[in-house]
N, CA, C and O atoms as a CHARMM CRD file, in Angstrom:
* protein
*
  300
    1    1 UNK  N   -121.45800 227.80100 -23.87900 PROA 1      0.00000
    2    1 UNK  CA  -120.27200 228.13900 -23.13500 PROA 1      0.00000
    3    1 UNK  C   -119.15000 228.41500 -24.13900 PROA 1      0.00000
    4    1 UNK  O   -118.91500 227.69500 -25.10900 PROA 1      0.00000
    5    2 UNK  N   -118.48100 229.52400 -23.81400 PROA 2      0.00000
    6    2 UNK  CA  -117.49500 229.77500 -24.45000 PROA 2      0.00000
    7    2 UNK  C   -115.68700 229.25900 -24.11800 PROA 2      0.00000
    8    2 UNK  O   -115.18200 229.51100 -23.02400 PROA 2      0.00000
    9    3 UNK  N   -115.05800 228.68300 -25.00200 PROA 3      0.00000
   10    3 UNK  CA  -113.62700 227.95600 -24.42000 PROA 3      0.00000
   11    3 UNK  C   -112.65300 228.39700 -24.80300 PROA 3      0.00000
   12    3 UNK  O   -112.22000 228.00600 -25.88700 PROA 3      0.00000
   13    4 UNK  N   -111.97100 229.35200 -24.06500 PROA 4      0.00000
   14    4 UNK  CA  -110.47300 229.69400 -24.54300 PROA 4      0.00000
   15    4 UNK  C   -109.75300 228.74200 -24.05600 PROA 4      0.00000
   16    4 UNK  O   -109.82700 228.21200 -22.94700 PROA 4      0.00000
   17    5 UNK  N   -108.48900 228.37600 -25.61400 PROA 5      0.00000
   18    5 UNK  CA  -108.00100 227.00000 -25.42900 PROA 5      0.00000
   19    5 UNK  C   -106.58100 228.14000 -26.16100 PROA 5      0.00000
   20    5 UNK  O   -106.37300 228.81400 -27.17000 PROA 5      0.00000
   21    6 UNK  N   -105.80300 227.71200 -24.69400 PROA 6      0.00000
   22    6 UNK  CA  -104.36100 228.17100 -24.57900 PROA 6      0.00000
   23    6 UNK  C   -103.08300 226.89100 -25.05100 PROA 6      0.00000
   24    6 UNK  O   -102.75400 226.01700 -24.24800 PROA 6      0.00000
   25    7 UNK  N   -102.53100 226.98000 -26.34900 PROA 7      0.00000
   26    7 UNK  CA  -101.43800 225.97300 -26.47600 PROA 7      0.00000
   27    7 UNK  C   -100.11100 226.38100 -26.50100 PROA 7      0.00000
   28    7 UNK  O    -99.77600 227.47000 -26.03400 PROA 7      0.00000
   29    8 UNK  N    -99.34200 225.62000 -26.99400 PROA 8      0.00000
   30    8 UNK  CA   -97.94900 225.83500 -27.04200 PROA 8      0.00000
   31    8 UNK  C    -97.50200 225.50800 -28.21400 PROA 8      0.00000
   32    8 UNK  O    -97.58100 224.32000 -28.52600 PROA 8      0.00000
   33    9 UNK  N    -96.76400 226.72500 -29.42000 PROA 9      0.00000
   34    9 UNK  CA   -96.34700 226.13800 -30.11800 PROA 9      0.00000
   35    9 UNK  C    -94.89400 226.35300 -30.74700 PROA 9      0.00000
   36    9 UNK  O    -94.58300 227.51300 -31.01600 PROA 9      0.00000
   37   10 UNK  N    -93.63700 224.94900 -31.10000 PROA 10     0.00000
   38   10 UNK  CA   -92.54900 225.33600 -31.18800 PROA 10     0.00000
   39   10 UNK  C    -92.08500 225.16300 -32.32000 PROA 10     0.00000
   40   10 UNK  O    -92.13500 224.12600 -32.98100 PROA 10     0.00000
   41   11 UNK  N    -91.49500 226.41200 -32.67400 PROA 11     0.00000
   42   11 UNK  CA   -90.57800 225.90200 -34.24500 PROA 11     0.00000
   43   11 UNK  C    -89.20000 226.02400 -33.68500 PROA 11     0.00000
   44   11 UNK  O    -88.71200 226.15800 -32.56300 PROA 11     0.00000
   45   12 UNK  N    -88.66400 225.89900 -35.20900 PROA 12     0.00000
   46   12 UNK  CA   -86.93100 225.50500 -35.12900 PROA 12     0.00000
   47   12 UNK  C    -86.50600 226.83800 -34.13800 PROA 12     0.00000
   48   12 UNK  O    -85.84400 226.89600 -33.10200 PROA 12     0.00000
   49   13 UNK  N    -87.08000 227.69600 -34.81100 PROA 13     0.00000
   50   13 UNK  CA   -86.45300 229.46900 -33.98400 PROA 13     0.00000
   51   13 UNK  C    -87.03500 230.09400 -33.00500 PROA 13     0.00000
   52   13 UNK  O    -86.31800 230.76600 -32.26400 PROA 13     0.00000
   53   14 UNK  N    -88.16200 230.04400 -32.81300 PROA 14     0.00000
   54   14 UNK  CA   -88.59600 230.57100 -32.42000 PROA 14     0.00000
   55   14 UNK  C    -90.54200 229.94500 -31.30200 PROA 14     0.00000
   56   14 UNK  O    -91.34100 229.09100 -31.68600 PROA 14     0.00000
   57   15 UNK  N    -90.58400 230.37400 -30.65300 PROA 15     0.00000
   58   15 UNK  CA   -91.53400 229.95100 -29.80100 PROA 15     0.00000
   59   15 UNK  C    -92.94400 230.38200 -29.67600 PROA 15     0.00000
   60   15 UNK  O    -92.83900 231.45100 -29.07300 PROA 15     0.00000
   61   16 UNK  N    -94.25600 230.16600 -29.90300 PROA 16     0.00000
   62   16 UNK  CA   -95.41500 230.95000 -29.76900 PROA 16     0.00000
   63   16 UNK  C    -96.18500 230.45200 -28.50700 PROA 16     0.00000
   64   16 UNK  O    -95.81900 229.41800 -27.94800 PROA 16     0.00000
   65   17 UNK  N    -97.50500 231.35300 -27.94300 PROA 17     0.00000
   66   17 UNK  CA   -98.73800 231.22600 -27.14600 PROA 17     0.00000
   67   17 UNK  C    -99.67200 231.56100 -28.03300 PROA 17     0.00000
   68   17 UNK  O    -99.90500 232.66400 -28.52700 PROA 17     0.00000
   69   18 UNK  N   -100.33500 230.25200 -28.24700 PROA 18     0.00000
   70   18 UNK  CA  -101.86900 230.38600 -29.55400 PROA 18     0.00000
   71   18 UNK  C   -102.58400 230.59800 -28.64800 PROA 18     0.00000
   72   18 UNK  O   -102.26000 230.18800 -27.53300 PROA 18     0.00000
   73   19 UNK  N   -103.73200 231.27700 -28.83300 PROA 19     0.00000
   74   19 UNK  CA  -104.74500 231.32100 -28.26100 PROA 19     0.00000
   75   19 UNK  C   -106.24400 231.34000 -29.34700 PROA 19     0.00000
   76   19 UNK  O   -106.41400 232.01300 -30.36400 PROA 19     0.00000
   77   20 UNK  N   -107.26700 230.26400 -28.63500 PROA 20     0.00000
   78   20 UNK  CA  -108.30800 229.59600 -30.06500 PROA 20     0.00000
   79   20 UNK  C   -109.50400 230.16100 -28.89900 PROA 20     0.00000
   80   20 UNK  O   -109.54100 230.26200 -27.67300 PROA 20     0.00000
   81   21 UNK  N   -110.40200 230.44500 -29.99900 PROA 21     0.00000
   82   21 UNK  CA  -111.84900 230.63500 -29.73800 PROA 21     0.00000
   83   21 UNK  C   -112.44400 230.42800 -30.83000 PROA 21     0.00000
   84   21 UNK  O   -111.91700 230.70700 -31.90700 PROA 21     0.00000
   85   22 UNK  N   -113.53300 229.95200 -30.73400 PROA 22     0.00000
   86   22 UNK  CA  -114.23900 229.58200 -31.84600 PROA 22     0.00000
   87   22 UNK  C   -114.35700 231.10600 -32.98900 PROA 22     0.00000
   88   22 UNK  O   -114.64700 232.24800 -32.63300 PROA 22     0.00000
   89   23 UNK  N   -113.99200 230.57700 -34.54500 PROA 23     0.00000
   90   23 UNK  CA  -113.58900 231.95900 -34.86700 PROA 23     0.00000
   91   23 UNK  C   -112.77000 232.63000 -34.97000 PROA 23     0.00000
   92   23 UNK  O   -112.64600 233.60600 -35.71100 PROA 23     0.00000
   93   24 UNK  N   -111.86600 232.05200 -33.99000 PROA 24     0.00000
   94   24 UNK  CA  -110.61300 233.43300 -33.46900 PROA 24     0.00000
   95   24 UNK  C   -109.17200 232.79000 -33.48000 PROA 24     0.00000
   96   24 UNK  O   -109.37900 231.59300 -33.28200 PROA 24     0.00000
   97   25 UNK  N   -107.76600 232.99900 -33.61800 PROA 25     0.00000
   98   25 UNK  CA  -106.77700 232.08400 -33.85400 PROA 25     0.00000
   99   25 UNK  C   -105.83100 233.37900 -33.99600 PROA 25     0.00000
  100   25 UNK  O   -105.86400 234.21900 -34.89600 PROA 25     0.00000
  101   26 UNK  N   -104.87500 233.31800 -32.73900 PROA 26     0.00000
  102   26 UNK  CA  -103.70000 234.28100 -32.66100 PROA 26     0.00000
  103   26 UNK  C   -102.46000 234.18300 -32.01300 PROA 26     0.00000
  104   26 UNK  O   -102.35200 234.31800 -30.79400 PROA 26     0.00000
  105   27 UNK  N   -101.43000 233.93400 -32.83600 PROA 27     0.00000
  106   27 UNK  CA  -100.30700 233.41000 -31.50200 PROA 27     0.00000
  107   27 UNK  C    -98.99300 234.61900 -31.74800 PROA 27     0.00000
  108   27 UNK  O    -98.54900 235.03100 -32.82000 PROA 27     0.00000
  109   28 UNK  N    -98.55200 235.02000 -30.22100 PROA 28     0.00000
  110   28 UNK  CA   -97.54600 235.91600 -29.98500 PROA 28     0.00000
  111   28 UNK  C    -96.30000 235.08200 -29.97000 PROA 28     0.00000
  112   28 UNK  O    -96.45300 233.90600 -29.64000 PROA 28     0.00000
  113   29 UNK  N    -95.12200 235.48000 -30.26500 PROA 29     0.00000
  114   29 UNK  CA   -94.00500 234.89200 -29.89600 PROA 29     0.00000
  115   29 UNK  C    -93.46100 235.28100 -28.26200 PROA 29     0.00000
  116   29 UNK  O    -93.15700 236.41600 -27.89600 PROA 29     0.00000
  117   30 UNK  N    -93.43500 234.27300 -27.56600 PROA 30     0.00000
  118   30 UNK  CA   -93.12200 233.87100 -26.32200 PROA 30     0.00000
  119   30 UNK  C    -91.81100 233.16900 -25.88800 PROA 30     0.00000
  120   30 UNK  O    -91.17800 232.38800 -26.59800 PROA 30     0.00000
  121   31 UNK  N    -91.45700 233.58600 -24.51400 PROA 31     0.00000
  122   31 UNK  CA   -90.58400 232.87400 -24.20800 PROA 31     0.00000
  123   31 UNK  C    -91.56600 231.74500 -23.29000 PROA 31     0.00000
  124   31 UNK  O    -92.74700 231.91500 -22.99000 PROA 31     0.00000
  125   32 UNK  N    -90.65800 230.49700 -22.93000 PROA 32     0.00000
  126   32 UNK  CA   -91.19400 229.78100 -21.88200 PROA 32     0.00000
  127   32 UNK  C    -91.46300 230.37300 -20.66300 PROA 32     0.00000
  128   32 UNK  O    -92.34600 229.68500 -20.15000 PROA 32     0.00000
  129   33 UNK  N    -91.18100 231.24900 -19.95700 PROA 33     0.00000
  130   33 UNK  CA   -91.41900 231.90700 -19.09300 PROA 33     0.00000
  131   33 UNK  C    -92.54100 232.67800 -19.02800 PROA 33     0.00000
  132   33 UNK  O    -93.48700 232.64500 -18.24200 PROA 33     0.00000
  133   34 UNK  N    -92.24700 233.55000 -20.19300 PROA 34     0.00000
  134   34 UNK  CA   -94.13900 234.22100 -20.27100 PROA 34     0.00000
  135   34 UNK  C    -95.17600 233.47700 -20.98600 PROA 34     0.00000
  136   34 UNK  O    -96.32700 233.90400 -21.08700 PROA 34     0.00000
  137   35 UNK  N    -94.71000 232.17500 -21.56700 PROA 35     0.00000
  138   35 UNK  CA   -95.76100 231.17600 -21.57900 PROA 35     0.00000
  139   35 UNK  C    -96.85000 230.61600 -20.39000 PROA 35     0.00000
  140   35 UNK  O    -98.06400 230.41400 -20.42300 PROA 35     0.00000
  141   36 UNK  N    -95.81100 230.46500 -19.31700 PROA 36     0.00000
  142   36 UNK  CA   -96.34200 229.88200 -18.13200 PROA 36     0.00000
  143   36 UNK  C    -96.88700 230.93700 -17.15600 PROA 36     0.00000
  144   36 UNK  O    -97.64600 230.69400 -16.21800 PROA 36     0.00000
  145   37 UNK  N    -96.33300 232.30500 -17.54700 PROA 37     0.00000
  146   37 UNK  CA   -97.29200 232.95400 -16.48900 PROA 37     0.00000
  147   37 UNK  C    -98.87200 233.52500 -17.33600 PROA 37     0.00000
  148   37 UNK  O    -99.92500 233.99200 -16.90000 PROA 37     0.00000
  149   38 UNK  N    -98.40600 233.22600 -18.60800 PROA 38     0.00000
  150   38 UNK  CA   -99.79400 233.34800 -19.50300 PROA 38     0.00000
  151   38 UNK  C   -100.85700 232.51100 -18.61800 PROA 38     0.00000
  152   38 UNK  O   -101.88800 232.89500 -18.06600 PROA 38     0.00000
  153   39 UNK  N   -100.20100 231.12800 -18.67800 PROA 39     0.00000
  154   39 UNK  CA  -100.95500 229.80000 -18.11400 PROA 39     0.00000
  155   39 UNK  C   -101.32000 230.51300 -16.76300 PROA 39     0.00000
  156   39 UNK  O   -102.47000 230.92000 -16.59200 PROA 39     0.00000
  157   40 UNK  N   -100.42400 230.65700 -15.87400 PROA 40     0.00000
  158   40 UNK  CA  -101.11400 231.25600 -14.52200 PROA 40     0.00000
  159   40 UNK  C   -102.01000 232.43200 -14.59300 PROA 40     0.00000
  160   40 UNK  O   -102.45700 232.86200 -13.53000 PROA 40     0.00000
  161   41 UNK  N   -102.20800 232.78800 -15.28100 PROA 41     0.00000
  162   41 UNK  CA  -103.48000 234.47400 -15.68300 PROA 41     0.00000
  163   41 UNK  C   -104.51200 233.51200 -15.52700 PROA 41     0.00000
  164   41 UNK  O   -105.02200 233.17800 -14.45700 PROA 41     0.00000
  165   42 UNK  N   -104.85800 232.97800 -16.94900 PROA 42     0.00000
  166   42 UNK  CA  -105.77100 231.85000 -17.43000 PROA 42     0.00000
  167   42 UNK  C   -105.71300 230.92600 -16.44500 PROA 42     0.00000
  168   42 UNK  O   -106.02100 229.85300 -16.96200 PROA 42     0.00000
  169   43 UNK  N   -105.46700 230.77200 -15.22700 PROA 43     0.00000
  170   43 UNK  CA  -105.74400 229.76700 -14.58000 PROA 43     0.00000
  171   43 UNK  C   -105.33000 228.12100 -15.08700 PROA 43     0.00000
  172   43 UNK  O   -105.52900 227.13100 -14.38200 PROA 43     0.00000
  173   44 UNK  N   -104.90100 228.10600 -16.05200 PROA 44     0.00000
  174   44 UNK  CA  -104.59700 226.58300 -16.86300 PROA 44     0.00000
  175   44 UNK  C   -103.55300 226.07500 -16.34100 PROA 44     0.00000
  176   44 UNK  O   -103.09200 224.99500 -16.71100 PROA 44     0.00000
  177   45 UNK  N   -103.17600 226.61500 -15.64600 PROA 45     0.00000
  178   45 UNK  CA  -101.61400 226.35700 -15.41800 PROA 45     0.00000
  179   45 UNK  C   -101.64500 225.12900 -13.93400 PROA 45     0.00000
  180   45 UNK  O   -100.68100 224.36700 -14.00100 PROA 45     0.00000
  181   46 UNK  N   -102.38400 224.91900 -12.94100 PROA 46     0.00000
  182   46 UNK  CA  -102.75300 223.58900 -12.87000 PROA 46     0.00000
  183   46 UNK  C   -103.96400 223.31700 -11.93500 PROA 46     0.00000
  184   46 UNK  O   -104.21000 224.35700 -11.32500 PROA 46     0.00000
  185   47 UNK  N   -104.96900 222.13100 -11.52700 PROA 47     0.00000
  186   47 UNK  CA  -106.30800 222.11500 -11.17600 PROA 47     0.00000
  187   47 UNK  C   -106.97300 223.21900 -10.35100 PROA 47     0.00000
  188   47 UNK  O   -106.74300 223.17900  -9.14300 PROA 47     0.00000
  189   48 UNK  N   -107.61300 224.01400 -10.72300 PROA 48     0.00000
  190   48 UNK  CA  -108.43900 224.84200  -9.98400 PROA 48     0.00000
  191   48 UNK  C   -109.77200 224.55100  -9.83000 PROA 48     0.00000
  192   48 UNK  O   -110.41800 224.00900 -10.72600 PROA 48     0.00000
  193   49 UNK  N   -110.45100 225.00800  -8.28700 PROA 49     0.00000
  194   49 UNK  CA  -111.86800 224.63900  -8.27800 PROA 49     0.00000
  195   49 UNK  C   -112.20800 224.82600  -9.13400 PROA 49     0.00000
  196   49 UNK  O   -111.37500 225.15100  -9.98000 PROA 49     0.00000
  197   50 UNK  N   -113.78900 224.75200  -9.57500 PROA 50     0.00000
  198   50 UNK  CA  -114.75900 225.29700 -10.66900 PROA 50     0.00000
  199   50 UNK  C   -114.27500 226.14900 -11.96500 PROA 50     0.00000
  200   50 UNK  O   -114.91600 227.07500 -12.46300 PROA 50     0.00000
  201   51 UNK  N   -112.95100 225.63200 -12.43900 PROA 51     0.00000
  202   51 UNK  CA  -112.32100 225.86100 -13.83200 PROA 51     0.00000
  203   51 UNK  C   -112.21000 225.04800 -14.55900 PROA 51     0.00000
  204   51 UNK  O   -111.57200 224.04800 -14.23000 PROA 51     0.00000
  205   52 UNK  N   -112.80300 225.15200 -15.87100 PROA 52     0.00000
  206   52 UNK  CA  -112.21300 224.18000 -16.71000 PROA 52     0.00000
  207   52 UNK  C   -111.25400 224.10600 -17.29900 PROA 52     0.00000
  208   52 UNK  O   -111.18000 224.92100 -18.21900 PROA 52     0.00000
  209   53 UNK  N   -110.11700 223.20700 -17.13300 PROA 53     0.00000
  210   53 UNK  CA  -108.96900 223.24400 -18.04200 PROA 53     0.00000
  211   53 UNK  C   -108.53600 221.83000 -18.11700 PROA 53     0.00000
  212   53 UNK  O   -108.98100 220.87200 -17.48400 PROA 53     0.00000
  213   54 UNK  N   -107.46100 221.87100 -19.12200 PROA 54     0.00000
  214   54 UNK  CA  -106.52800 220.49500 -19.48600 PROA 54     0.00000
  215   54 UNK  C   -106.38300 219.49700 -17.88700 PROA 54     0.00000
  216   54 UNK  O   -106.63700 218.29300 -17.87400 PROA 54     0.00000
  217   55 UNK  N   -106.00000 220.16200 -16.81400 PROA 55     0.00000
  218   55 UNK  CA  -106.33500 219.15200 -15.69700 PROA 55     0.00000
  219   55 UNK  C   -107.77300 218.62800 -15.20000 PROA 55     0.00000
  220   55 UNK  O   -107.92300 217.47900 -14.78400 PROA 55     0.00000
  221   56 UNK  N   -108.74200 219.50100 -15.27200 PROA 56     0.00000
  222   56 UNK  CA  -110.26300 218.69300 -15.26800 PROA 56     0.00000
  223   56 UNK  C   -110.25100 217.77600 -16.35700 PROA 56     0.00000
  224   56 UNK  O   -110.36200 216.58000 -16.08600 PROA 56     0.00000
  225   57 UNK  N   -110.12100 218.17800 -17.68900 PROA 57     0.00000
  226   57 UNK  CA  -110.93400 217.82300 -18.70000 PROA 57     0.00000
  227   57 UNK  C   -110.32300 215.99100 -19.52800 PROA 57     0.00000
  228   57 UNK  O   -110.95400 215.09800 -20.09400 PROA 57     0.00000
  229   58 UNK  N   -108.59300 216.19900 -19.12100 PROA 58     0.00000
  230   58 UNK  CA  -108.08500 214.89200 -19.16000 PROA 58     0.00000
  231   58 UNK  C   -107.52300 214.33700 -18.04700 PROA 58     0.00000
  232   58 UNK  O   -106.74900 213.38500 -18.15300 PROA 58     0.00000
  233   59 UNK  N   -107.82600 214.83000 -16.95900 PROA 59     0.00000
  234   59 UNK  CA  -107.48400 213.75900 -15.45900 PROA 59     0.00000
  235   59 UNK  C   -105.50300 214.26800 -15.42100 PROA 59     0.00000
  236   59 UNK  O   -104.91100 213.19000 -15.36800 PROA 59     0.00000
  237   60 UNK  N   -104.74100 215.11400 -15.42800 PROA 60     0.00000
  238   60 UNK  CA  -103.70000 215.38400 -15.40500 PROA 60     0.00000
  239   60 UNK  C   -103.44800 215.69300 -13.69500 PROA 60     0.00000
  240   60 UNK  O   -104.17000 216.17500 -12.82200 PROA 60     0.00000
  241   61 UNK  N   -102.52500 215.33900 -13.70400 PROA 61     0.00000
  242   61 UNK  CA  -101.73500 216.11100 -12.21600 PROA 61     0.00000
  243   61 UNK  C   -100.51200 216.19000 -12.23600 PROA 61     0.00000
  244   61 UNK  O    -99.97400 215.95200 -13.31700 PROA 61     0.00000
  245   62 UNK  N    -99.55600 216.58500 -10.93600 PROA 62     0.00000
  246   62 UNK  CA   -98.15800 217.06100 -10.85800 PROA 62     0.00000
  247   62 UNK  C    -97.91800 216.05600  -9.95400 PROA 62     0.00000
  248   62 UNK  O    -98.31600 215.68400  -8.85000 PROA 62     0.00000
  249   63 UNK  N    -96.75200 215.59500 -11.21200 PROA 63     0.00000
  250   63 UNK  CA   -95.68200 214.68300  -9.76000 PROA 63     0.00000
  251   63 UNK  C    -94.72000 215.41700  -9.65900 PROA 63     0.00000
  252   63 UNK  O    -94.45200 216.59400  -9.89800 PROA 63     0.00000
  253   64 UNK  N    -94.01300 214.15100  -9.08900 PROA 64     0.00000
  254   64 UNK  CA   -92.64500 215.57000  -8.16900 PROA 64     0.00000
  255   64 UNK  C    -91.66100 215.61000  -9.59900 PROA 64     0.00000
  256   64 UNK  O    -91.59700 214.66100 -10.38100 PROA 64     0.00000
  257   65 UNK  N    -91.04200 216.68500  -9.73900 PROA 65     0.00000
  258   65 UNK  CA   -90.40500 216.76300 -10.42900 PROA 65     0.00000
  259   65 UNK  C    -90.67400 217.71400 -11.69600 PROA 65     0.00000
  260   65 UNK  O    -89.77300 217.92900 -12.50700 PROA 65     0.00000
  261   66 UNK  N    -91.98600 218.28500 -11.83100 PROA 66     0.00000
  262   66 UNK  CA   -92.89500 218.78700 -12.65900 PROA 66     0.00000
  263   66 UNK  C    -92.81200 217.79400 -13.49000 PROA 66     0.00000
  264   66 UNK  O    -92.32400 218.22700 -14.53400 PROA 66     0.00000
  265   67 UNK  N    -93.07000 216.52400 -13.57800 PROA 67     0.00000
  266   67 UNK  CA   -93.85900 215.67600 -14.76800 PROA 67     0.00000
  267   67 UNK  C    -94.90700 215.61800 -14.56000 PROA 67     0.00000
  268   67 UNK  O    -95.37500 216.07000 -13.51500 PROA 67     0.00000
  269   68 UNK  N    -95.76100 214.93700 -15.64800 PROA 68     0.00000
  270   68 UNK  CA   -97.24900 215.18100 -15.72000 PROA 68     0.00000
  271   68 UNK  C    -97.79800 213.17300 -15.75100 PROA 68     0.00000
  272   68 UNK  O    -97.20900 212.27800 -16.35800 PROA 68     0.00000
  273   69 UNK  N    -98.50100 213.10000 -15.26500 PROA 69     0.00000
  274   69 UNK  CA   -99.35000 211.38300 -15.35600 PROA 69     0.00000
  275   69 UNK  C   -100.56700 211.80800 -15.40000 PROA 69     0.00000
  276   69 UNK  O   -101.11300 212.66200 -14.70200 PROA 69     0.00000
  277   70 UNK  N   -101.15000 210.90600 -16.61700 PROA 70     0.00000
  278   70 UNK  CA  -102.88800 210.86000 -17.06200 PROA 70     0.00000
  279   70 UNK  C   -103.09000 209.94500 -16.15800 PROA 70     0.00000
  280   70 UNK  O   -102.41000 208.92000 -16.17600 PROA 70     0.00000
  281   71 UNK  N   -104.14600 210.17000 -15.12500 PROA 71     0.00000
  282   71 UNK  CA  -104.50100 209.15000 -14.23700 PROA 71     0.00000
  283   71 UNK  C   -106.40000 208.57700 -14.89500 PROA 71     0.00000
  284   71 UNK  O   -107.18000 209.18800 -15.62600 PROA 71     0.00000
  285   72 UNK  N   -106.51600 207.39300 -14.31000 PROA 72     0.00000
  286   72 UNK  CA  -107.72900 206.90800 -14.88600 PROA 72     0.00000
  287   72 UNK  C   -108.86500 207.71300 -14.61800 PROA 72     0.00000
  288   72 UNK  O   -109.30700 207.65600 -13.47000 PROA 72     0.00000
  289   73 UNK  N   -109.54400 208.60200 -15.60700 PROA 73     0.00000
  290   73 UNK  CA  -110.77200 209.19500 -15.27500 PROA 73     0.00000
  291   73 UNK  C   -111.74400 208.47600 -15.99700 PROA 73     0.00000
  292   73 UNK  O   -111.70000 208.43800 -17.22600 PROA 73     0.00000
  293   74 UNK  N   -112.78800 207.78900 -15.22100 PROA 74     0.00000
  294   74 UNK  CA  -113.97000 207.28300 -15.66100 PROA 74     0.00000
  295   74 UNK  C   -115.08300 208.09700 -16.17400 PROA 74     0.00000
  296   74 UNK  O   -115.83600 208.55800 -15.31600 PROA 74     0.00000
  297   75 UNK  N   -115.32100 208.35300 -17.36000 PROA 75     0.00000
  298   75 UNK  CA  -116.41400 209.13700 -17.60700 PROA 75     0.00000
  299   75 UNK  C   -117.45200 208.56800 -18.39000 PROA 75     0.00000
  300   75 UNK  O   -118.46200 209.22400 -18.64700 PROA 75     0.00000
């Protein structure tokens, strides 16, 4: 299986969207805005059926407020 793994990364000036594949390593400069609709393309942006992402893979969800809580996943 192949894993595109979408991050976020911030310097003093300026803002990127990395995107990793095994092999592969490329980040655009982004605003927060087209960060997150990056995330909504890619589906990462929060639990979808039969997707794998950061909410399957570490038990994440949305509370009110857009904060995030790791809830107990037994694996």
């Amino acid at each position: 299986m192949l894993m595109l793994v979408i991050r976020r990364k911030v310097e003093r000036n300026q803002s990127y969207t990395v995107f990793m594949l095994p092999g592969y390593f490329k980040e655009w400069p982004t605003s927060d805005y087209e960060h997150q609709e990056i995330l909504k393309v890619f589906k990462q942006d929060r639990p979808h059926d039969g997707i794998v992402n950061d909410y399957s893979e570490f038990g994440l969800s949305r509370l009110p407020g857009s904060l995030f809580e790791v809830e107990n996943n037994p694996r």
